[in-house]
C-alpha positions as CSV (number, residue, x, y, z in Angstrom):
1,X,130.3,88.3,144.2
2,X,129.2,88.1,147.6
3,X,130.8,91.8,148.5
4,X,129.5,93.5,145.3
5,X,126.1,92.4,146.2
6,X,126.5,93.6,149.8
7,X,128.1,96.9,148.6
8,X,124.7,97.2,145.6
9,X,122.3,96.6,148.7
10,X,123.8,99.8,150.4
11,X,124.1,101.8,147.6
12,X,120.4,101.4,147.1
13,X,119.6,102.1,150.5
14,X,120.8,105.6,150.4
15,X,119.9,106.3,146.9
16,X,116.2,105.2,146.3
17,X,114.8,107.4,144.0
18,X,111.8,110.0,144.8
19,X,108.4,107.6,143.5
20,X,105.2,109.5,142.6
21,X,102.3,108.8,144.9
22,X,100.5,105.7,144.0
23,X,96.4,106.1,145.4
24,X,95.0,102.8,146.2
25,X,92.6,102.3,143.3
26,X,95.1,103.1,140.7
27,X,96.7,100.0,138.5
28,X,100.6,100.4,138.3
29,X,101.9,99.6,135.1
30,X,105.3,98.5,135.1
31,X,107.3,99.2,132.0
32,X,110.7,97.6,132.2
33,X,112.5,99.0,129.3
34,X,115.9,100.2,127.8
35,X,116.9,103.5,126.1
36,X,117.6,102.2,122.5
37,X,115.6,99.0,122.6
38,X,113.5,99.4,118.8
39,X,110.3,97.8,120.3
40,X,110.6,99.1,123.7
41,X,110.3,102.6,121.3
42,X,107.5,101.3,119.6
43,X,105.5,100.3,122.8
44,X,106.0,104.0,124.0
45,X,104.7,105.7,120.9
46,X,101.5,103.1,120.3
47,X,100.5,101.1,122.9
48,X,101.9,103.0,126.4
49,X,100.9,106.1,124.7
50,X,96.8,105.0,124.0
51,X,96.3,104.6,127.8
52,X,97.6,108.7,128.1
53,X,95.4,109.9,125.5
54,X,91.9,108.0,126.3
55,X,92.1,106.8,129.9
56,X,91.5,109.9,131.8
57,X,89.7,110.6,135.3
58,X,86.9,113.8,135.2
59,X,89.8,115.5,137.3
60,X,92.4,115.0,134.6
61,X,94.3,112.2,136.0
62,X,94.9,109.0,134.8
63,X,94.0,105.7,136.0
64,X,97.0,104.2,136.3
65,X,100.2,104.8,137.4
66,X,103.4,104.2,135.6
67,X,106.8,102.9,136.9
68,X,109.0,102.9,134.7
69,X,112.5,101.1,135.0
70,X,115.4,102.4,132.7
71,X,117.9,99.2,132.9
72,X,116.2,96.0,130.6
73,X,118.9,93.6,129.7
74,X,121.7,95.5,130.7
75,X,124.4,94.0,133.0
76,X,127.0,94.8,135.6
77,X,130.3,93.5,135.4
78,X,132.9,92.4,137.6
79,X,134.9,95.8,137.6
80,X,131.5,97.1,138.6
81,X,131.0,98.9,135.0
82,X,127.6,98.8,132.8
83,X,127.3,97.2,129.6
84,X,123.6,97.8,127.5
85,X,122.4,95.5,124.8
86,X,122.9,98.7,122.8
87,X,126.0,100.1,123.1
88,X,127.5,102.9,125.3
89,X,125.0,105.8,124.6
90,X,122.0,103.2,125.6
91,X,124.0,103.3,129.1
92,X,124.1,107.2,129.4
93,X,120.3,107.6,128.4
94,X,119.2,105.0,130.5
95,X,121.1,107.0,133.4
96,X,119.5,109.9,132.2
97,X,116.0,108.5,132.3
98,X,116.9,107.5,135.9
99,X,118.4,111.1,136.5
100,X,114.9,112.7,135.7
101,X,112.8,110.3,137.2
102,X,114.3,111.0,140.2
103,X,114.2,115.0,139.6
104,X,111.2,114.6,138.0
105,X,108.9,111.3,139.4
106,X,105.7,112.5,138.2
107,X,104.2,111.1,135.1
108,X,102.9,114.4,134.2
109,X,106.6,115.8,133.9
110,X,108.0,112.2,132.8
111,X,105.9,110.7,130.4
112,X,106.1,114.1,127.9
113,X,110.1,113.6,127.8
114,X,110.0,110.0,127.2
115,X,107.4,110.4,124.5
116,X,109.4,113.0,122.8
117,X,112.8,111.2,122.9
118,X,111.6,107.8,122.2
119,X,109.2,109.2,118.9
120,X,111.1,111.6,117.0
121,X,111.6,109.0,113.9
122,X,115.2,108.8,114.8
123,X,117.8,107.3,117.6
124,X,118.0,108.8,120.5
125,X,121.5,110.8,121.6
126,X,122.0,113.0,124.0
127,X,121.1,116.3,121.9
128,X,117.5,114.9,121.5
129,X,117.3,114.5,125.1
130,X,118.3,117.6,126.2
131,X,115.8,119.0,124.0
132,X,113.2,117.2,125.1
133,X,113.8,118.1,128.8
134,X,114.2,121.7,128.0
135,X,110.9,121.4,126.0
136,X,109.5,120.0,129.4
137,X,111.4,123.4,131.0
138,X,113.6,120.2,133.3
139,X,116.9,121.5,134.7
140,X,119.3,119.9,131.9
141,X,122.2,120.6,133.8
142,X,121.1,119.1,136.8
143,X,120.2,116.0,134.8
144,X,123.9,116.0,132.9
145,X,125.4,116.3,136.1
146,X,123.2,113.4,137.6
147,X,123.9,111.3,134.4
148,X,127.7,111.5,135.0
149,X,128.1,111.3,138.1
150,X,127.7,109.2,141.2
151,X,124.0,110.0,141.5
152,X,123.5,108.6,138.1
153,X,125.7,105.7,138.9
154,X,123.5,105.0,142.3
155,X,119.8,105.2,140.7
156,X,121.4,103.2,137.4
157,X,122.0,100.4,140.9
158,X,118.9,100.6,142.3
159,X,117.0,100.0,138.7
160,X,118.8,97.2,138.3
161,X,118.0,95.5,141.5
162,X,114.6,96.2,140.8
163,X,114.6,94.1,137.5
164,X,116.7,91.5,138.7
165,X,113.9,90.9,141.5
166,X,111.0,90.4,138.8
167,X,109.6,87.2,139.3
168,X,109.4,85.7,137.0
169,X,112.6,87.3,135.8
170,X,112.2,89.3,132.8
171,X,112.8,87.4,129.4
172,X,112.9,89.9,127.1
173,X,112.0,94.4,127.0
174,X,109.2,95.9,127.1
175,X,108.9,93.7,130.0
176,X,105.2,94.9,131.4
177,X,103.6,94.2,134.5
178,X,100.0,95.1,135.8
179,X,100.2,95.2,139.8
180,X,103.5,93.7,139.9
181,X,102.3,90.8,137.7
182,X,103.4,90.2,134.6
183,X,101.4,90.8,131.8
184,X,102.1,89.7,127.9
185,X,98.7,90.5,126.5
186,X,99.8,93.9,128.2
187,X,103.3,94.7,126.2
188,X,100.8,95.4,123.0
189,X,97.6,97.2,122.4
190,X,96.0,94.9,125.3
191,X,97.2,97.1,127.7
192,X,94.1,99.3,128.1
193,X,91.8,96.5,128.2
194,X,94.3,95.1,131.2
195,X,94.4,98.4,133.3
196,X,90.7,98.7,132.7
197,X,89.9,95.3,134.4
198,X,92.5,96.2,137.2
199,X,91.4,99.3,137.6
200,X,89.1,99.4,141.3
201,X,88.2,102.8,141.3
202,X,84.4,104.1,141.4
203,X,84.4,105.6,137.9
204,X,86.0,104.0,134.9
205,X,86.7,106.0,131.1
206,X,84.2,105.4,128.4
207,X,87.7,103.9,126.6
208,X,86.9,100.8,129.0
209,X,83.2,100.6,127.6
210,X,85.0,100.6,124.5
């Protein structure tokens, strides 16, 4: 146990994946998640997705910032392999989350690909992904290449270090956090009235008046 924890420690240290810039009065919303998780899906398409639409700056931007972490209750196992609450194909898209967030780290470019794979009305697969990214005019074959291969395999690591260093450690997905605190009244339609009370900037959106 010892050496695969060593040997995860370096494989994140050369393999941290490209983060968006965070500005200091911005609230960071974690969203610690899983590809195929139903209400992980759900969260995206209502909640996550209300903070998009009505929490806008004058300059277009957002208030917030979200992180998003594409491992949830998945777990390594002693031969070093993945295994997802559910099933294989959870694995691959939760890789190829971490592919384009690492291709891809702003939200701008991000958030329209998870909205479009997770809110279709059906279960995600690799076809719906690619077409998502190529509706977002992402590199797929970059992506596919990242998703299968070592790279893939590295950020898949790192965002499972990240979750298991939650404290408290994450009971269930979505698994939200508002400044690196966790946040239940958050992981529903609470969430804008959370980043709204976080949020220290000089102007807030009328959606906080609300």
């Amino acid at each position: 146990m010892a050496k695969t924890a060593i040997l995860v420690t370096i494989l994140i240290a050369f393999c941290t994946p490209a983060l968006q810039k965070q500005s200091a009065d911005k609230v960071l919303i974690g969203f610690y998640s899983e590809a195929l998780c139903p209400d992980c899906m759900d969260f995206t398409c209502g909640a996550l997705n209300e903070p998009f639409q009505k929490l806008i700056l004058p300059d277009g931007g957002h208030i917030f910032t979200l992180n998003y972490v594409p491992w949830g209750n998945a777990i390594i196992t002693r031969k070093g392999q993945f295994e997802c609450q559910h099933g294989k194909m959870e694995c691959t898209l939760n890789a190829v989350e971490a592919c384009i967030l690492h291709y891809y780290p702003n939200q701008t470019m991000f958030w329209p690909f998870l909205h479009c794979l997770d809110c279709q009305g059906e279960e995600p697969d690799l076809q719906l992904a690619e077409k998502c990214a190529n509706d977002q005019s992402m590199n797929w074959a970059a992506i596919d290449a990242c998703t299968t291969g070592d790279l893939g395999h590295k950020l898949e690591l790192f965002y499972a270090n990240e979750t298991a260093s939650l404290d408290p450690p994450h009971r269930y997905t979505p698994w939200v956090t508002i400044n690196g605190k966790h946040d239940s009244h958050a992981e529903g339609y609470g969430l804008i009235q959370a980043v709204c009370e976080a949020y220290t900037g000089p102007q807030k959106p009328q959606a906080c008046n609300e």
